[in-house]
RODRENKE-23078 format. One record per residue (C-alpha): residue in one letter; y negated, x negated, z; residue number from 1. Coordinates in Angstrom, 2 decimals, padded with zeros to 5 digits. Each point is the difference from the previous one (the first is absolute). Layout:
N
<rest: A y: Y x: X z: Z nr: NUM>
...
***
This chain:
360
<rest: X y: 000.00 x: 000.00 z: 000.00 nr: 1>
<rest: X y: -003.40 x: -001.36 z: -001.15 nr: 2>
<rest: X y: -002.73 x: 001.02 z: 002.95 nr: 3>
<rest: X y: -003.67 x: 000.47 z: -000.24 nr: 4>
<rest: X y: -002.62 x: 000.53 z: 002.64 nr: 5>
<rest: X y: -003.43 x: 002.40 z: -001.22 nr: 6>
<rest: X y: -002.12 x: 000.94 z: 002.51 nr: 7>
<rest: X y: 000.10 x: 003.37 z: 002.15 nr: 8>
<rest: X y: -003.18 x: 001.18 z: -001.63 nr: 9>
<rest: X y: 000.56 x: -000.64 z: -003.95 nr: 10>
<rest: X y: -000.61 x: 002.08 z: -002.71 nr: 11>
<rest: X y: 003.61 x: -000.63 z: -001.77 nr: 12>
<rest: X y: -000.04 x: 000.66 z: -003.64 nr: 13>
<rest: X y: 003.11 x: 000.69 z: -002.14 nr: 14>
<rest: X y: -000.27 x: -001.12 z: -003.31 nr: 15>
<rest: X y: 002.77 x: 001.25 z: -002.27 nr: 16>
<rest: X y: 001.72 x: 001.95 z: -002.63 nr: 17>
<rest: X y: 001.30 x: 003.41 z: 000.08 nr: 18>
<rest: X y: 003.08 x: -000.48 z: 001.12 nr: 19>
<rest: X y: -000.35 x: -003.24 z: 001.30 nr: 20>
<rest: X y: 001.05 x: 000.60 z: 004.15 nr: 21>
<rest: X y: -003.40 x: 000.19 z: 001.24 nr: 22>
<rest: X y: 000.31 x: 003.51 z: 002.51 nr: 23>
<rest: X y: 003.48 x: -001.02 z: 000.91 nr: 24>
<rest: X y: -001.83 x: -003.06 z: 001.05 nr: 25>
<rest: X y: -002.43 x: 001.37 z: 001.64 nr: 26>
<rest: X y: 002.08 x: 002.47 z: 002.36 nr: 27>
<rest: X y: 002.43 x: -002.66 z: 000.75 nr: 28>
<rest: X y: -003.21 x: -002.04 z: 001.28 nr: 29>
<rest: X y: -002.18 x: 001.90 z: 001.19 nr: 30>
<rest: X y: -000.83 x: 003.34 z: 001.98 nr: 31>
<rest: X y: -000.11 x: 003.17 z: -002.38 nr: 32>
<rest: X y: -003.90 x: 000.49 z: 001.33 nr: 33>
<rest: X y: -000.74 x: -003.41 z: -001.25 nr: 34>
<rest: X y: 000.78 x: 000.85 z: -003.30 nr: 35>
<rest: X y: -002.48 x: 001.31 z: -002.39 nr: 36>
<rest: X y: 001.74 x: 001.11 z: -003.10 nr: 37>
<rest: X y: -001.47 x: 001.19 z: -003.79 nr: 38>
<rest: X y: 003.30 x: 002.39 z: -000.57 nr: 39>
<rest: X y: -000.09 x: 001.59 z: 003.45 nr: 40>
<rest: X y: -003.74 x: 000.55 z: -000.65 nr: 41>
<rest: X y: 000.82 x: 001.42 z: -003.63 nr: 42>
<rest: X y: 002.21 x: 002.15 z: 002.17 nr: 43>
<rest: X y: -002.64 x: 000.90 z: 002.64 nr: 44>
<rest: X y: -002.63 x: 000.88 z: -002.30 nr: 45>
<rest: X y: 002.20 x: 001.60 z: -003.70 nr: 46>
<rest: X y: 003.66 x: 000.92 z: 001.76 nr: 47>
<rest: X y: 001.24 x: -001.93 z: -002.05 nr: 48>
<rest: X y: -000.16 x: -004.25 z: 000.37 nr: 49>
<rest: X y: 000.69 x: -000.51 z: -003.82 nr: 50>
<rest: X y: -002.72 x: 002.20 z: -000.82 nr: 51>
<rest: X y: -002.20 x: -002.84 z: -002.08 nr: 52>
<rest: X y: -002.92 x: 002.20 z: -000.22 nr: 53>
<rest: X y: -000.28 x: 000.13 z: 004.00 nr: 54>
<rest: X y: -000.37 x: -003.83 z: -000.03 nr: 55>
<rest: X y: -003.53 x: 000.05 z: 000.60 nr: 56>
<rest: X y: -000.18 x: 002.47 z: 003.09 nr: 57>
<rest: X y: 003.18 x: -002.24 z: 001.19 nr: 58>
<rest: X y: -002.16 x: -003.32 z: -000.03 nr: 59>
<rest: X y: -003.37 x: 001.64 z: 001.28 nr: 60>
<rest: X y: 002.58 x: 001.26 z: 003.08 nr: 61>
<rest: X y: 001.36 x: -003.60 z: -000.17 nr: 62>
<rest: X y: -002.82 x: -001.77 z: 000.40 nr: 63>
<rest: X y: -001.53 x: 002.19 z: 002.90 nr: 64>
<rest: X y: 003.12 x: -000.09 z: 001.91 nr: 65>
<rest: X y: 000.17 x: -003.94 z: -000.41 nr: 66>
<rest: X y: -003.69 x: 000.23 z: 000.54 nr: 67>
<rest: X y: 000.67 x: 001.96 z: 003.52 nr: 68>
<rest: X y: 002.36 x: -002.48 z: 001.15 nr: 69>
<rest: X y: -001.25 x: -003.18 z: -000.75 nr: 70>
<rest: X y: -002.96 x: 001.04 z: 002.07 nr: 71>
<rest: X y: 001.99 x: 000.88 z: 002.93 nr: 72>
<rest: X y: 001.67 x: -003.64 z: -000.40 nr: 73>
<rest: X y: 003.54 x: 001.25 z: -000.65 nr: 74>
<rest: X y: 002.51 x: -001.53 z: -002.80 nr: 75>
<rest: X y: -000.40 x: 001.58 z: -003.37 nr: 76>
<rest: X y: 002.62 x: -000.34 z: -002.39 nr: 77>
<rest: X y: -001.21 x: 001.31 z: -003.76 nr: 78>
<rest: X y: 003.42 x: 001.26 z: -002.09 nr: 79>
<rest: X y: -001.05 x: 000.33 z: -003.57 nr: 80>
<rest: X y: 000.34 x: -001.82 z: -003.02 nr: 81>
<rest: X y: -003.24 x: -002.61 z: 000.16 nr: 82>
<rest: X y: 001.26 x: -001.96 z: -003.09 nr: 83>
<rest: X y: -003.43 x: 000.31 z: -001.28 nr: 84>
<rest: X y: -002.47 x: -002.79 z: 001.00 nr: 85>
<rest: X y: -002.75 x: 002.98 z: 000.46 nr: 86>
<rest: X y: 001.98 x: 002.14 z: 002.25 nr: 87>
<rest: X y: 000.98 x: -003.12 z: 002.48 nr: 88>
<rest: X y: -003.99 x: -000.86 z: -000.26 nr: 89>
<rest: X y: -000.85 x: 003.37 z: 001.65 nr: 90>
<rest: X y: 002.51 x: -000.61 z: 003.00 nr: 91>
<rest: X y: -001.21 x: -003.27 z: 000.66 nr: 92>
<rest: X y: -003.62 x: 000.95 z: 000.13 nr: 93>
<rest: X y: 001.15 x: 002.89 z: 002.33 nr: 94>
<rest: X y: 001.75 x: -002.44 z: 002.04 nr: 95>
<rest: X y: -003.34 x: -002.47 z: 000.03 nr: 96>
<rest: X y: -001.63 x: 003.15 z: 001.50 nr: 97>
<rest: X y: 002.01 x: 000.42 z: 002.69 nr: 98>
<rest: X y: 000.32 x: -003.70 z: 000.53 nr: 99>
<rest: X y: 004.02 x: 000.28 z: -000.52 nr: 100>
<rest: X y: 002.09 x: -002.53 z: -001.46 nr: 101>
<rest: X y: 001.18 x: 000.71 z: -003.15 nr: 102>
<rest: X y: 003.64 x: -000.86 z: -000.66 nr: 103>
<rest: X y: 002.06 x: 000.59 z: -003.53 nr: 104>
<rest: X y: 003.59 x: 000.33 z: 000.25 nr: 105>
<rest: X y: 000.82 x: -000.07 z: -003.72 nr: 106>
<rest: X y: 003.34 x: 001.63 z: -001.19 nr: 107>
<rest: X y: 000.67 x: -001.82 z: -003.62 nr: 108>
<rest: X y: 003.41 x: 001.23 z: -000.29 nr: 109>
<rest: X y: 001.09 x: 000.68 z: -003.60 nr: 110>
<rest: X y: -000.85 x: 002.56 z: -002.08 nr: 111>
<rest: X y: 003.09 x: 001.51 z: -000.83 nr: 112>
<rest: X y: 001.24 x: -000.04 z: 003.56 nr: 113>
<rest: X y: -003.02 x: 002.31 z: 000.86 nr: 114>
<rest: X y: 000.77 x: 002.10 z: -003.21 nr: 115>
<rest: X y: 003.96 x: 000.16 z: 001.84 nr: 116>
<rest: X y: -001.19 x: 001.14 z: 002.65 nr: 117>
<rest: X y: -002.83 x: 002.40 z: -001.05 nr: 118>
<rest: X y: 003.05 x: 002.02 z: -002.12 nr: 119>
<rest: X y: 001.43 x: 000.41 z: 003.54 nr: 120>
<rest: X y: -002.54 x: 001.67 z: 001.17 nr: 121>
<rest: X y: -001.28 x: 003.38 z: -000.13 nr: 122>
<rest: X y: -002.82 x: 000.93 z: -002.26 nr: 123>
<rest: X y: -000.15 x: -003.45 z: -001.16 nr: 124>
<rest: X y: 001.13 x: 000.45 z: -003.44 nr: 125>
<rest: X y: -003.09 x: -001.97 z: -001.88 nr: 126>
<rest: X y: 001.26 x: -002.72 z: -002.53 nr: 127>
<rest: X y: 001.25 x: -003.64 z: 000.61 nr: 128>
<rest: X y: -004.00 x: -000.88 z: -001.36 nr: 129>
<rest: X y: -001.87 x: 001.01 z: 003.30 nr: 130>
<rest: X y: 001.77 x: -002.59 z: 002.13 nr: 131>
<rest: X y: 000.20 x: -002.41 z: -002.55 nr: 132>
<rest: X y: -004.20 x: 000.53 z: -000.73 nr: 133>
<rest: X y: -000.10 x: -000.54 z: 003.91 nr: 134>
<rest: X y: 001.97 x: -003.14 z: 000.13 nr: 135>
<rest: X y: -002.48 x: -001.74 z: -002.87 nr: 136>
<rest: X y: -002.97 x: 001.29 z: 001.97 nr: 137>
<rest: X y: 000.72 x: -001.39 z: 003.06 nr: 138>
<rest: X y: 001.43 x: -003.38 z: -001.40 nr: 139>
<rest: X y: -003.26 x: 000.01 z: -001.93 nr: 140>
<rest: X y: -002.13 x: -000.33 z: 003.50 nr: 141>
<rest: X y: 002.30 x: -001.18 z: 002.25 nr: 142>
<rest: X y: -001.17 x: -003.69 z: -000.08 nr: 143>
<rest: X y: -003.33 x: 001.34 z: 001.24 nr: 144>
<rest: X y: 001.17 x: 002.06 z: 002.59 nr: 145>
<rest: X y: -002.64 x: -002.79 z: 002.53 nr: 146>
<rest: X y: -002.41 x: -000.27 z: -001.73 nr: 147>
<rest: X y: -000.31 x: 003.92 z: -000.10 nr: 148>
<rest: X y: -000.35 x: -000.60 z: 004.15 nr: 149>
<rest: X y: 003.80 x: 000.39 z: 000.69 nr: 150>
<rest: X y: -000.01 x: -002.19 z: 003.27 nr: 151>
<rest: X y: 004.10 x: 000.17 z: -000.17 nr: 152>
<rest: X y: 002.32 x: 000.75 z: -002.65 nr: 153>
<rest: X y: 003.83 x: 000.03 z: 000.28 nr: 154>
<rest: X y: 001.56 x: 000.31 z: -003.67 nr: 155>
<rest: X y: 003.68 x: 001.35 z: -000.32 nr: 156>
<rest: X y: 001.44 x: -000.51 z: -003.11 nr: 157>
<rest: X y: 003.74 x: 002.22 z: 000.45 nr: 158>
<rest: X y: 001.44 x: 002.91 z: 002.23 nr: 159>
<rest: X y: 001.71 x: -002.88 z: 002.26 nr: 160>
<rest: X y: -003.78 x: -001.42 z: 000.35 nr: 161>
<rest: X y: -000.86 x: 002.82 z: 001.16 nr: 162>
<rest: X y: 002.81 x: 001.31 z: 002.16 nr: 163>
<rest: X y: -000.09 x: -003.83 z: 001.77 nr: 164>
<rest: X y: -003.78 x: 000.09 z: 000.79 nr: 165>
<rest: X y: -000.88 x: 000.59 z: 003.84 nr: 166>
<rest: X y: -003.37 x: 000.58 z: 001.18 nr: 167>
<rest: X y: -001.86 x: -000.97 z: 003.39 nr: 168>
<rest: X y: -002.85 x: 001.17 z: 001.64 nr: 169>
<rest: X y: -002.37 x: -002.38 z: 001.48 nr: 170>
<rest: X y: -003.68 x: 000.85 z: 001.63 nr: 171>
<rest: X y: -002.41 x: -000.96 z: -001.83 nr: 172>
<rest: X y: -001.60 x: -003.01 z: 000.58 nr: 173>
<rest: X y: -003.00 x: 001.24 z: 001.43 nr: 174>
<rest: X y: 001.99 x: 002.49 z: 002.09 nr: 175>
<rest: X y: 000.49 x: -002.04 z: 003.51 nr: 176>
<rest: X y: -000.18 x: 003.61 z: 002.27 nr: 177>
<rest: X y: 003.10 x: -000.77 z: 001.92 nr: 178>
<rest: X y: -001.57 x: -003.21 z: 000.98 nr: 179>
<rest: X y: -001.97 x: 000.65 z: 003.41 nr: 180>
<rest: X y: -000.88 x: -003.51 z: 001.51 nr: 181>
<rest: X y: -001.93 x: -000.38 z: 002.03 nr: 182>
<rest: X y: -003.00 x: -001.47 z: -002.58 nr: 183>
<rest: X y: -002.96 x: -002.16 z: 001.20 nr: 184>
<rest: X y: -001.92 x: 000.75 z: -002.98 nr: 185>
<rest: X y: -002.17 x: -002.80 z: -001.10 nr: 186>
<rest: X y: -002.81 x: 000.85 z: -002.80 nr: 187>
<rest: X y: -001.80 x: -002.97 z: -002.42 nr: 188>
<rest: X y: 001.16 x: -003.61 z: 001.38 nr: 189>
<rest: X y: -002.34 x: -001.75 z: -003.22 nr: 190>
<rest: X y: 001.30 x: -003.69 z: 000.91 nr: 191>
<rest: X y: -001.24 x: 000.79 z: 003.79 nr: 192>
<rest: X y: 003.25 x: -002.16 z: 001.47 nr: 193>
<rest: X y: -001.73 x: -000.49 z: 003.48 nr: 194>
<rest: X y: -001.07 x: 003.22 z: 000.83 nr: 195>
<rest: X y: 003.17 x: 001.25 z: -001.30 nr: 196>
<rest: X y: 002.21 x: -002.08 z: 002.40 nr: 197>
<rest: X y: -002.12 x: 001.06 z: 002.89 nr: 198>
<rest: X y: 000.05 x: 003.54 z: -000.92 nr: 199>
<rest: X y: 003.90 x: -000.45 z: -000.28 nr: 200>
<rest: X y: 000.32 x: -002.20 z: 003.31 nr: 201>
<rest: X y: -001.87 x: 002.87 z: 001.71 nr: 202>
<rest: X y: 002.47 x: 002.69 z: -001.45 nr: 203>
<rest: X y: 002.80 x: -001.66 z: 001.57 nr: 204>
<rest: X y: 001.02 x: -002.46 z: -002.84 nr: 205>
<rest: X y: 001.89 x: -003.53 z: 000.28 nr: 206>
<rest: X y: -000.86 x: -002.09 z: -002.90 nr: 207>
<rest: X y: 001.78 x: -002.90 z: -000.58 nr: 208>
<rest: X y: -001.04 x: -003.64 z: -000.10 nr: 209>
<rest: X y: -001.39 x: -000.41 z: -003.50 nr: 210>
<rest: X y: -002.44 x: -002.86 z: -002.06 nr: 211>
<rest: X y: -002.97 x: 001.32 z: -001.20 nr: 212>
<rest: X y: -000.53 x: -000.63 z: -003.86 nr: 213>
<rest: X y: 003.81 x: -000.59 z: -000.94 nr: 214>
<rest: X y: 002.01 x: 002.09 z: -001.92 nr: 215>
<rest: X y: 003.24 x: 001.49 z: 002.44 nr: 216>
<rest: X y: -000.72 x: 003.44 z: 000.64 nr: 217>
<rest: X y: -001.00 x: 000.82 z: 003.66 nr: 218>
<rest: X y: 002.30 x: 001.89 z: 002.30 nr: 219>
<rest: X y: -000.83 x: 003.03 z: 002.75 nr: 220>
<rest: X y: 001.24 x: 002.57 z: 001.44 nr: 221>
<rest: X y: -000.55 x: 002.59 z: 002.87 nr: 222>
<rest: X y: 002.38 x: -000.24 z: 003.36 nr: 223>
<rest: X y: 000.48 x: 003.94 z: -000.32 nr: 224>
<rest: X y: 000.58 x: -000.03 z: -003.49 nr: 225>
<rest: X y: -003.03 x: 001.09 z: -001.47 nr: 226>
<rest: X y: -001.27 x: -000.05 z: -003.40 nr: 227>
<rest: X y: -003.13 x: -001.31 z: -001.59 nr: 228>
<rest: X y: -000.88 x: 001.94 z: -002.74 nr: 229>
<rest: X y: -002.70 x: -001.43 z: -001.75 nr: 230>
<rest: X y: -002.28 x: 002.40 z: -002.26 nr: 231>
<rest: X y: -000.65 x: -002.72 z: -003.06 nr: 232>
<rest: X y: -002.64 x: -002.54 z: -000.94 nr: 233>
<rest: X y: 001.48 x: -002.61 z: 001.37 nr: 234>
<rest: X y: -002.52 x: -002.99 z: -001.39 nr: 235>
<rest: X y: -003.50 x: -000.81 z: -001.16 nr: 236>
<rest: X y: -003.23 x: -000.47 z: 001.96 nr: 237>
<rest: X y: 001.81 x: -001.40 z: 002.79 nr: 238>
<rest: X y: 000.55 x: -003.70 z: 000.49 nr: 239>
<rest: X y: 003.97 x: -000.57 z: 000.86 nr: 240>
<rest: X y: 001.18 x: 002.44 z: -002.84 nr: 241>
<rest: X y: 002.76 x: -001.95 z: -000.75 nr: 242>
<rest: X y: 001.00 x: -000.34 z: 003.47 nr: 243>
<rest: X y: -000.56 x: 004.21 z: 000.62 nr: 244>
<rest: X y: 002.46 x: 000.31 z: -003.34 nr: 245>
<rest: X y: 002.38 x: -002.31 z: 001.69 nr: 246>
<rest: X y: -000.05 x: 002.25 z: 003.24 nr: 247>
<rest: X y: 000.54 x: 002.92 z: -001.49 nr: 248>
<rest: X y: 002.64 x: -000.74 z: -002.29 nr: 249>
<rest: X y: 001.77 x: -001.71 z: 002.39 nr: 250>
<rest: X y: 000.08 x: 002.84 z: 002.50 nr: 251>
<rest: X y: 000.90 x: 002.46 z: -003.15 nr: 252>
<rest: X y: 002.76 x: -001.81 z: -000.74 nr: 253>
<rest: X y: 001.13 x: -000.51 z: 003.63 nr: 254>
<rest: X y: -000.25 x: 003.94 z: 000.37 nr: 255>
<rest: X y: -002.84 x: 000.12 z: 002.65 nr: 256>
<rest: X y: -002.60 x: 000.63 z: -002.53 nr: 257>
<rest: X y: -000.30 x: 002.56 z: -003.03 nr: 258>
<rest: X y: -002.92 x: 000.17 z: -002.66 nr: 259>
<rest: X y: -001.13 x: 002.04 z: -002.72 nr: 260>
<rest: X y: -002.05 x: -000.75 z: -002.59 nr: 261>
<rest: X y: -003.90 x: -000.43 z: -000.41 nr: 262>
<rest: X y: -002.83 x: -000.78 z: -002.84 nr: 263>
<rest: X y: -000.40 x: -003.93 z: 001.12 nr: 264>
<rest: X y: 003.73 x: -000.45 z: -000.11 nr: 265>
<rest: X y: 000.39 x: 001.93 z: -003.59 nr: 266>
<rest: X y: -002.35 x: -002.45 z: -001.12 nr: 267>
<rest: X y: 001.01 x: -002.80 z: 001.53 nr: 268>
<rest: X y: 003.29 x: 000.20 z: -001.61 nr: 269>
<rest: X y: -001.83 x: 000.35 z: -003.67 nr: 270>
<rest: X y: -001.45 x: -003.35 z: 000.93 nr: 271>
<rest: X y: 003.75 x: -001.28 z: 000.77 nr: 272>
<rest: X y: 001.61 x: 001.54 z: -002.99 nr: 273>
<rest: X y: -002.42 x: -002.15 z: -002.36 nr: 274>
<rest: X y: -002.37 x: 002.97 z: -000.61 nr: 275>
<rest: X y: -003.86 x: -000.40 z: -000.28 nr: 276>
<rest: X y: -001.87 x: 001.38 z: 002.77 nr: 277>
<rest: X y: -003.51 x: -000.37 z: 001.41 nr: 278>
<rest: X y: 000.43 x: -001.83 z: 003.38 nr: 279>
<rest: X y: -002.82 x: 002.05 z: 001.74 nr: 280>
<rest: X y: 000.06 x: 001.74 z: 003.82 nr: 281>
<rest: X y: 002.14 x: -002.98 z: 001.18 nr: 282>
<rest: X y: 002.48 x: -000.41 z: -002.28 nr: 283>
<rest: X y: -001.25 x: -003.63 z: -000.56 nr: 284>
<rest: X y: 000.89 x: -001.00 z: 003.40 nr: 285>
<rest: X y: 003.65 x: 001.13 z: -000.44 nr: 286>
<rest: X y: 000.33 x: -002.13 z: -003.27 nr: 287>
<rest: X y: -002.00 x: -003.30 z: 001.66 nr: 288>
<rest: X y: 003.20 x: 000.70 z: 002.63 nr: 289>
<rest: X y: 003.01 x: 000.71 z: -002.49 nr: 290>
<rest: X y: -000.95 x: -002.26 z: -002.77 nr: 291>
<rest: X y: 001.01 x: -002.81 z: 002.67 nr: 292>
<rest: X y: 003.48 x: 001.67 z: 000.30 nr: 293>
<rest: X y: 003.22 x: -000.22 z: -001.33 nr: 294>
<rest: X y: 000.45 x: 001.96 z: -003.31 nr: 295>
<rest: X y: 003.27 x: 000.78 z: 002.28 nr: 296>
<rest: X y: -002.70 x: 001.69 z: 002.49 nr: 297>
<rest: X y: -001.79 x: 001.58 z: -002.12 nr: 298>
<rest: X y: 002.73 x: 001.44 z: -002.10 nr: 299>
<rest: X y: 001.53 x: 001.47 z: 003.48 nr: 300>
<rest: X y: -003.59 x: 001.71 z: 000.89 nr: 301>
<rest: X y: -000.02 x: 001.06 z: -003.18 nr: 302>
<rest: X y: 003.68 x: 001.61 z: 000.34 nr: 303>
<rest: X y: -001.00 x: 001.63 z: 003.55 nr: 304>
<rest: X y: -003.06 x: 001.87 z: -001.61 nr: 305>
<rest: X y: 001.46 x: 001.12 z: -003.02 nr: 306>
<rest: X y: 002.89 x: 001.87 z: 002.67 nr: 307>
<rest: X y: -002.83 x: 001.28 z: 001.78 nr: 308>
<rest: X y: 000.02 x: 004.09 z: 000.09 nr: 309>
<rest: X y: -002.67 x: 002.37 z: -000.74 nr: 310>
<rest: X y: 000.08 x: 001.59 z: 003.42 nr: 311>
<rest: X y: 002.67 x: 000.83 z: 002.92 nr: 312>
<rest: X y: 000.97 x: 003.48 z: 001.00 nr: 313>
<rest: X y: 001.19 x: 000.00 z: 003.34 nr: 314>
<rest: X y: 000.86 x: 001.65 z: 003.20 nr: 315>
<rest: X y: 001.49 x: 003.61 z: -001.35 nr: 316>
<rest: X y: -003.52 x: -000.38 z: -002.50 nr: 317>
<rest: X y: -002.16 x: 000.15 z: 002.73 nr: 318>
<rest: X y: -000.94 x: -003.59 z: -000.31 nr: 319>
<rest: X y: -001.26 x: -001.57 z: -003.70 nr: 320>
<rest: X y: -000.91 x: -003.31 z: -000.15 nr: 321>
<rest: X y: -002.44 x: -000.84 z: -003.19 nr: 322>
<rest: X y: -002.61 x: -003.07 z: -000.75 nr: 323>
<rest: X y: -002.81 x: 002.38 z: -001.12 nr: 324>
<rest: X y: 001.44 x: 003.51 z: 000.77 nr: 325>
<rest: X y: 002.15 x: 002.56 z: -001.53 nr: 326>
<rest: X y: -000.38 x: 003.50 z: -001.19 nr: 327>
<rest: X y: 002.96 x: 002.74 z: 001.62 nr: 328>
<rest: X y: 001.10 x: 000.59 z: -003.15 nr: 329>
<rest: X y: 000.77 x: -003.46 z: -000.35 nr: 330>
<rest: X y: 002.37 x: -000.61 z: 003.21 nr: 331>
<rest: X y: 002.71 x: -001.38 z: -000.89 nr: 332>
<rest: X y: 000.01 x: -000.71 z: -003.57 nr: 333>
<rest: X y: 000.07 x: -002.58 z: -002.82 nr: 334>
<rest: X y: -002.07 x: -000.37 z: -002.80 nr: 335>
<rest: X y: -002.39 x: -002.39 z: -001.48 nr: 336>
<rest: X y: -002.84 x: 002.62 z: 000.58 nr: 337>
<rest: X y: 001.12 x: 000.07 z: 004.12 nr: 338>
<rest: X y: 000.30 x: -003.61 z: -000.22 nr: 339>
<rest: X y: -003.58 x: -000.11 z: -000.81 nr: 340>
<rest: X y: -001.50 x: 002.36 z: 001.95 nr: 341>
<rest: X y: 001.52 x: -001.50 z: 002.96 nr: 342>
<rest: X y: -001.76 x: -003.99 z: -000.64 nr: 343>
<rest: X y: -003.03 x: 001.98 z: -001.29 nr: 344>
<rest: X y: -000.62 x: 003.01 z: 001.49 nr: 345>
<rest: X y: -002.03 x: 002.39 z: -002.29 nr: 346>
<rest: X y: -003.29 x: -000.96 z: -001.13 nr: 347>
<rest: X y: -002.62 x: 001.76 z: -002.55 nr: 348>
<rest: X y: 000.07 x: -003.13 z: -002.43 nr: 349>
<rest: X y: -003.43 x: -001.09 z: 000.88 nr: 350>
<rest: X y: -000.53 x: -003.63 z: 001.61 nr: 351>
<rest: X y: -002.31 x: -000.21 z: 002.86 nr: 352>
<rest: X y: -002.96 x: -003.36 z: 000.12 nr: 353>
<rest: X y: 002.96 x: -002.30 z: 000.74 nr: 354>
<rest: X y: 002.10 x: 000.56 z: -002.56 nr: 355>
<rest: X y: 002.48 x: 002.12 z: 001.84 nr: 356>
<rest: X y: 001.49 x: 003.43 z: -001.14 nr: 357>
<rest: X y: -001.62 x: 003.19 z: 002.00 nr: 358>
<rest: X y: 002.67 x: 001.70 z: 001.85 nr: 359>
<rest: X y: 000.06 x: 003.77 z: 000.58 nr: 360>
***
């Protein structure tokens, strides 16, 4: 058996021919209330699920019902056809909405196996053409299933494919609510190291004995177990930023200290990927520090912020943890769009005297 893992909250497209094993997939997988069908909505809205001309009313129902749950955060699973490139754009800007992952589970199973198995069923007596139009369709698009914003795609290529695929649930990554702490939260460090060790000595911390300036990451923990979650923007302005990235790396990786993502990291890590960026607001003094590093160093800061998450949903939801805040609808979620709204915040595109956007 071949396992995969999707997240809890997906939007899970099958992509298909007629024919192909896509709603015997789906109930074997999933809960019949996750399952948004086109031929039980043909039914639902004509009496009839082969009923062609009700294929419109079935989609508008579709769409609102996927619509409906993807708001409410709950696994959607779409069961139609999607072979063409327009109909899979529609889902994944529906998913974008909703800030769902979009996941393609492609059936590419032979055309005459589908056309078998359509004779078999009732009121499924269209020719051997439909499946076989299907099959080119999808094989025409199928290479560009990611760049058309599929963030996973599984491809089965025969019935024993199919019948050997397993499927896990995982939270998402942003979706830490059975994690409770206890947090000492710990907002914009910006290469402060001293005032950052006092503040941590004060909350109970042992650090351990460290060199200031060299590049082993810097160890600490709490007696009672306590985490340090630090809210992003770890460097620039400060004057130890090296030794502040050190510190909280090291306690990251030790498991005393968590960290999400902020602005001066995101661009930090543009600088250490090779990228061209204005070294303004501080970012100088981080690059005076890391040039003087290891490109070992700097390749494993540039590793740790890249894995850095959007935001933390914790404590049963009652707790999220985000650099420059996070709109309800966004708890929880993954997208590029929540990924930026949580370094940025919103702002009304303006730039104040200093250069700096205006936030709302």
């Amino acid at each position: 058996m071949t396992k995969i893992s999707i997240p809890d909250f997906a939007l899970v497209v099958l992509v298909g021919a007629t024919g192909s094993g896509k709603s015997s997939f789906a109930r074997k997988h999933f809960l019949d209330t996750e399952i948004v069908s086109s031929d039980a909505y043909r039914a639902v809205v004509s009496d009839d699920e082969t009923d062609l001309a009700a294929t419109g009313d079935a989609f508008d129902l579709l769409n609102y019902t996927a619509s409906i749950r993807l708001k409410r955060r709950l696994m959607t699973v779409i069961d139609a056809t999607s072979v063409k490139r327009e109909d899979r754009a529609k889902l994944v800007q529906l998913a974008r909405k909703y800030h769902a992952l979009p996941v393609a589970l492609v059936f590419d199973i032979d055309p005459k196996i589908c056309h078998e198995r359509n004779q078999n069923r009732p009121n499924r007596d269209f020719g051997e053409h439909v499946a076989r139009n299907h099959a080119k369709a999808l094989r025409r698009g199928m290479r560009g299933l990611q760049k058309e914003g599929f963030r996973q795609i599984q491809i089965m290529k025969s019935p024993e494919e199919v019948d050997a695929l397993g499927i896990i649930r995982e939270p998402l990554w942003t979706d830490n609510r059975a994690d409770h702490g206890p947090f000492d939260i710990i907002g914009d460090v910006h290469g402060c190291f001293d005032e950052l060790t006092e503040l941590l000595g004060q909350l109970g911390y042992t650090i351990d004995p460290f060199e200031a300036g060299c590049e082993e990451l810097i160890r600490a923990r709490h007696p009672e177990g306590r985490i340090a979650f630090f809210v992003g923007d770890i460097t620039d302005r400060g004057q130890r930023n090296l030794d502040a990235l050190r510190l909280v790396m090291g306690m990251c990786d030790e498991g005393s200290g968590r960290c999400v993502i902020g602005n001066h990291d995101f661009k930090l890590n543009k600088w250490l990927k090779g990228r061209n960026v204005t070294q303004a607001h501080g970012l100088d003094l981080t690059v005076a520090e890391l040039e003087k590093t290891s490109e070992t160093l700097r390749k494993l800061v540039s590793d740790f912020i890249w894995n850095l998450r959007s935001h933390a949903w914790l404590a049963d939801g009652n707790l999220v943890i985000a650099h420059a805040g996070l709109k309800e609808e966004m708890h929880g979620r993954g997208s590029g769009h929540v990924r930026n709204f949580a370094m940025f915040g919103e702002t009304t595109g303006e730039v104040d005297e200093f250069g700096l956007p205006v936030r709302l």
